[in-house]
C-alpha positions as CSV (number, residue, x, y, z in Angstrom):
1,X,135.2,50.4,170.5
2,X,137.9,52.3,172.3
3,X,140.8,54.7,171.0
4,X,143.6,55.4,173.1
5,X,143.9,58.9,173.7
6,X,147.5,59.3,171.4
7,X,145.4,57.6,168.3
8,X,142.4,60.8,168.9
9,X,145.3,63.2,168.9
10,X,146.6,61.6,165.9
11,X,143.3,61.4,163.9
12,X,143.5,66.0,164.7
13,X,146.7,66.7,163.4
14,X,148.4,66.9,166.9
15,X,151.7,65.5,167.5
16,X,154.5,66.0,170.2
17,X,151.4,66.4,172.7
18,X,152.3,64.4,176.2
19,X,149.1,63.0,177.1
20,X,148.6,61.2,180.2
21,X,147.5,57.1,179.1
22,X,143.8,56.9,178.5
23,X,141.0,54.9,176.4
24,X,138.2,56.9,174.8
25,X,134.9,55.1,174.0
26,X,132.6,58.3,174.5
27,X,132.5,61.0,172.5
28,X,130.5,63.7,174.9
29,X,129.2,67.1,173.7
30,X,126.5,67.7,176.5
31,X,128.6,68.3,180.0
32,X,125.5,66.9,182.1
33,X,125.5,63.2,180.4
34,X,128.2,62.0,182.1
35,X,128.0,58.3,182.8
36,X,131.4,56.9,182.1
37,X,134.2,59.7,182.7
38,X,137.2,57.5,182.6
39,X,136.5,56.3,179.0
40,X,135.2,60.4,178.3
41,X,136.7,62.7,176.0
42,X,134.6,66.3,175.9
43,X,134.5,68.4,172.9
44,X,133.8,72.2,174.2
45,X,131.8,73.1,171.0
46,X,131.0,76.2,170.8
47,X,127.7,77.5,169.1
48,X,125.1,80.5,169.1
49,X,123.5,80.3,172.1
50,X,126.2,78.1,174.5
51,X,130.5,77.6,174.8
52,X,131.1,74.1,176.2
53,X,135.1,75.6,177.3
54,X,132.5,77.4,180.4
55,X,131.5,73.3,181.9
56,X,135.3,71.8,181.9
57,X,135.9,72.7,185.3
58,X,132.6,71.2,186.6
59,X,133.1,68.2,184.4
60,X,136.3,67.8,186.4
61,X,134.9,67.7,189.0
62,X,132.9,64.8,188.1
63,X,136.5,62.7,186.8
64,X,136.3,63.7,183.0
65,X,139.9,64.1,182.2
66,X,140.3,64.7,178.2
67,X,138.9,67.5,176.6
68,X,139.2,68.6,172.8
69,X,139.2,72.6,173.5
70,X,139.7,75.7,171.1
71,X,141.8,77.7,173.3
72,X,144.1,77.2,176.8
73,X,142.9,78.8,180.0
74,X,145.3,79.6,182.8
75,X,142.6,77.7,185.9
76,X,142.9,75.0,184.2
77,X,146.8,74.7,185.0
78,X,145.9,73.1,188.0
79,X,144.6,69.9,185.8
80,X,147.7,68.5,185.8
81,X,146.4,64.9,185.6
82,X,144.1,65.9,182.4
83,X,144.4,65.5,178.6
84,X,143.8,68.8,176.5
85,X,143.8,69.1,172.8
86,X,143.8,72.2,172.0
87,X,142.3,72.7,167.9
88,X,141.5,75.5,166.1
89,X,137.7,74.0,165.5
90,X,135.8,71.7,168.1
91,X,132.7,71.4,165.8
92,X,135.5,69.9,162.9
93,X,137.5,67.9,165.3
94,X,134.3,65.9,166.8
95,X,133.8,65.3,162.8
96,X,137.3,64.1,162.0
97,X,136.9,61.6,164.6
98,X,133.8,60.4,163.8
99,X,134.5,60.3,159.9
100,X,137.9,58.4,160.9
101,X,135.9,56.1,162.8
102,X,133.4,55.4,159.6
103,X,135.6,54.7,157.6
104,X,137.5,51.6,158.8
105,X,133.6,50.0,158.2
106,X,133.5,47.9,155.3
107,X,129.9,47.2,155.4
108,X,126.5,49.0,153.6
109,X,125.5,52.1,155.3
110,X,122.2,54.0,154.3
111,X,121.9,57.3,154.4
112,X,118.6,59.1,154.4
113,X,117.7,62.9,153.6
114,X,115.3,64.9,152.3
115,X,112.6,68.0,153.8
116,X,110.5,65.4,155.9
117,X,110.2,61.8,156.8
118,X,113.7,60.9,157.3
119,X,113.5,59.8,161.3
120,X,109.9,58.2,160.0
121,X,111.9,56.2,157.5
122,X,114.8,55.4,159.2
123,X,112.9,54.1,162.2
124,X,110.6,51.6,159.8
125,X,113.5,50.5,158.2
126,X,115.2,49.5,161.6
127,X,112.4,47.6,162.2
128,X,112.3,45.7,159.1
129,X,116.0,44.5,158.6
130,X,116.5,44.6,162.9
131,X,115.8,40.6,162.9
132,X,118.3,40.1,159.7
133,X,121.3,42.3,160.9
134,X,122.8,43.9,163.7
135,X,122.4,47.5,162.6
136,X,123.7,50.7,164.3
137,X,121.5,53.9,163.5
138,X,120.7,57.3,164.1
139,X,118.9,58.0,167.5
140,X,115.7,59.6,167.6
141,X,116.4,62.6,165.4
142,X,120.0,62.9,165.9
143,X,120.7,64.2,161.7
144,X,122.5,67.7,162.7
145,X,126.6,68.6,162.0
146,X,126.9,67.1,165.8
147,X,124.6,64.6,166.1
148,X,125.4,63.0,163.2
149,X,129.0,62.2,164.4
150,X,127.8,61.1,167.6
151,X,125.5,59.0,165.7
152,X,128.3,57.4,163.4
153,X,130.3,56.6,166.8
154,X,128.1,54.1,168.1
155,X,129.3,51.8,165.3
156,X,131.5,48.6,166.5
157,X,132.4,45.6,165.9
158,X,129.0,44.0,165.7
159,X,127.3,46.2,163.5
160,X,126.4,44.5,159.8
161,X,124.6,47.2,158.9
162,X,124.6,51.3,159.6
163,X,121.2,53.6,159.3
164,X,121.9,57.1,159.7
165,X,119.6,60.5,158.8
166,X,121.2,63.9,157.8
167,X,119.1,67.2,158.0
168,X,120.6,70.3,157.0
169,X,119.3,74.2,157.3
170,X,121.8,75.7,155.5
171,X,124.1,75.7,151.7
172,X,128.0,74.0,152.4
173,X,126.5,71.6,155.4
174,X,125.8,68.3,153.6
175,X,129.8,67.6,152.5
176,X,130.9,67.5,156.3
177,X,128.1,64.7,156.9
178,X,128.5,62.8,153.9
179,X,132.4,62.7,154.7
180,X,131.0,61.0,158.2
181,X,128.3,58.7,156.9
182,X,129.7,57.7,153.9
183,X,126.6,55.9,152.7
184,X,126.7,53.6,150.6
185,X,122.9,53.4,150.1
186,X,121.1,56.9,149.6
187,X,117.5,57.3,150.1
188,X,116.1,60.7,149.1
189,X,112.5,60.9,151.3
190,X,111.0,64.4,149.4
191,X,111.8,67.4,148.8
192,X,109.8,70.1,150.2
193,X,109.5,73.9,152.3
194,X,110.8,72.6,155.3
195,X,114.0,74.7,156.4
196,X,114.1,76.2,153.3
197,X,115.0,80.1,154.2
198,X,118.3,78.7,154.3
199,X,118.2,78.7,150.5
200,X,118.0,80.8,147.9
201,X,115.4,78.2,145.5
202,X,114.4,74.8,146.2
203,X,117.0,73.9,143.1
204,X,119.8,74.9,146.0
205,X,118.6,72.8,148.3
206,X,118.0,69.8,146.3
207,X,121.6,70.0,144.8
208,X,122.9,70.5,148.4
209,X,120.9,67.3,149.8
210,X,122.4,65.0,146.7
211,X,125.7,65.7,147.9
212,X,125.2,62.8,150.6
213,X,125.0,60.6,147.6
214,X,128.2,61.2,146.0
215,X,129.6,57.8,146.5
216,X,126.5,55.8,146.9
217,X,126.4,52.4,145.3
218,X,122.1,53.3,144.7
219,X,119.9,56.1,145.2
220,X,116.0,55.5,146.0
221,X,113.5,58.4,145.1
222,X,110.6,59.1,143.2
223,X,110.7,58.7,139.2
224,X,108.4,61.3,138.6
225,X,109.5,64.8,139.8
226,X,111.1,67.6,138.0
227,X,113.4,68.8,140.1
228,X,115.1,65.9,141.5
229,X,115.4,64.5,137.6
230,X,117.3,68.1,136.6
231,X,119.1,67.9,139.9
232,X,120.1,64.2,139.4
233,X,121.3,65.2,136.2
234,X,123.5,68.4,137.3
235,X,125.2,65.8,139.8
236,X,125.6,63.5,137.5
237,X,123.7,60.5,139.8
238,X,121.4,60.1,137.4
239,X,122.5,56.4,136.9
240,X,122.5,55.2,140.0
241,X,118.8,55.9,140.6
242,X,116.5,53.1,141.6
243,X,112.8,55.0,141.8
244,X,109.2,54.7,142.1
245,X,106.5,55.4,140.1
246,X,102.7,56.4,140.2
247,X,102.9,56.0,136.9
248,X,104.1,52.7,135.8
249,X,107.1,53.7,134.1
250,X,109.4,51.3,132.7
251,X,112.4,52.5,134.5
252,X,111.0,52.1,137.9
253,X,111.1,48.9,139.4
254,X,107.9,50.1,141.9
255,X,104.7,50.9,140.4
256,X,102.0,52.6,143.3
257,X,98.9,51.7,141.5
258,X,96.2,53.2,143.9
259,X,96.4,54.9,146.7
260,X,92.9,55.1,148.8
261,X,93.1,57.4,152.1
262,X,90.6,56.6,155.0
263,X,90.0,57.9,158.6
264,X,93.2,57.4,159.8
265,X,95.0,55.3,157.7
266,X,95.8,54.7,153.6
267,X,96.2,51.4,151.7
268,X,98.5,51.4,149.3
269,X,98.6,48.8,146.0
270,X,101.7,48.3,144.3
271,X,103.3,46.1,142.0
272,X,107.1,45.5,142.2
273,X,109.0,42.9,139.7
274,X,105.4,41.6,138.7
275,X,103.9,41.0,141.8
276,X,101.3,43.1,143.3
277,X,100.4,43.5,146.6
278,X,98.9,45.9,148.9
279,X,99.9,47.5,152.3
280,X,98.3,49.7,154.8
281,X,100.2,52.4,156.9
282,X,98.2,54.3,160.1
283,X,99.0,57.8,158.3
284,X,96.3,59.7,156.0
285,X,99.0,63.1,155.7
286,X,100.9,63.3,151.7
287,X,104.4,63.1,153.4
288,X,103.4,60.3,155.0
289,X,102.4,58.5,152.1
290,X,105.1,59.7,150.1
């Protein structure tokens, strides 16, 4: 899908800008994946390690002409033929757009978090529902403040269905990605160590990872586990749970009955609505299995 340049600079704030006529289709946030400058805009994040303002002249050089950048430098006067938007926040601009872009979706979305297995679990469920809808979903492991945007952006006018992960390192991080998935199916993986000295408790993180779910339609997790039952209950998601259970309980819908590990792979039986049934996955590991 493309956006004229004056509808980008609309979706920041900007107005009274005169921009030079262009279509955007590609968000870009790494100057050396140029394939398509004329349809380019580059947002000149900058982080710990990098400033993307430092590439704008060499991706001028290569026909980029719109940039999303946090301050004005005099060589680039010389670009008279280019686009600049000048924001106070690169990192929050490349979100607007992208949450702007979500939300004129009216179709489900799942969104997938937890400590491990979410690109595991996004990847099978791809592969399941690919020959039923036209889906749109995260690549590789692209769950981080930018690559979730960049994720969200591949959406068009084809996709039924969006699959996206969200990982986050850090307390205040899962509002800005929820705001940009907007799922509308949450699917809560585990909670575990992983990436937890961002955190003061595991209770922290596991409040901060429900906030993905805030306007999901369903949440799928596991029935049995203390801290996701309290959490669920502080952010009052409770009811909109739909779990399963090692233990048969009578509020999950998905009873595991046995689980038996071998070499290199585990067979699972389980018994969902009434019907049991069995399935075998190539992985021996608990998060795995979980």
């Amino acid at each position: 899908m493309k956006y004229h340049i004056n509808e980008i600079a609309s979706i920041l704030g900007l107005k009274n800008l005169e921009l030079k006529d262009s279509s955007i289709s590609i968000l870009l946030t790494d100057s050396r994946q140029v394939f398509f400058p004329d349809e380019t805009i580059f947002f000149a994040i900058r982080t710990k390690n990098n400033d993307g303002h430092k590439y704008i002249s060499d991706l001028y050089n290569k026909q980029v002409r719109n940039f999303v950048v946090d301050t004005i430098l005099p060589e680039w006067d010389e670009y008279t033929d280019a686009n600049f938007l000048p924001v106070p926040d690169t990192l929050e601009a490349l979100q607007k757009v992208a949450a702007f872009h979500r939300k004129r979706f009216n179709i489900p979305v799942i969104g997938i978090t937890g400590s491990n297995g979410k690109t595991i679990v996004k990847e099978w469920l791809y592969q399941i529902l690919q020959s039923t809808f036209k889906i749109t979903h995260s690549p590789r492991s692209y769950n981080s403040q930018i690559g979730v945007p960049l994720s969200v952006w591949q959406m068009d006018e084809h996709t039924e269905l969006g699959i996206f992960e969200a990982g986050i390192s850090q307390p205040d991080e899962m509002s800005k990605l929820e705001n940009i998935i907007y799922p509308t199916i949450g699917v809560l993986t585990n909670i575990g160590q992983a990436h937890q000295e961002g955190f003061k408790s595991m209770k922290q993180k596991c409040l901060e990872k429900l906030e993905l779910f805030i306007h999901c339609d369903v949440i799928i997790c596991e029935e049995e586990n203390a801290l996701i039952d309290e959490c669920m209950e502080i952010a009052c998601l409770s009811q909109k749970r739909l779990t399963w259970s090692r233990k048969g309980s009578d509020r999950s819908p998905l009873h595991i009955m046995k689980i038996n590990k071998q070499n290199t792979t585990t067979s699972i039986d389980f018994e969902i609505l009434g019907f049991e049934s069995q399935l075998t996955i190539p992985f021996t590991d608990e998060a795995s299995i979980e």
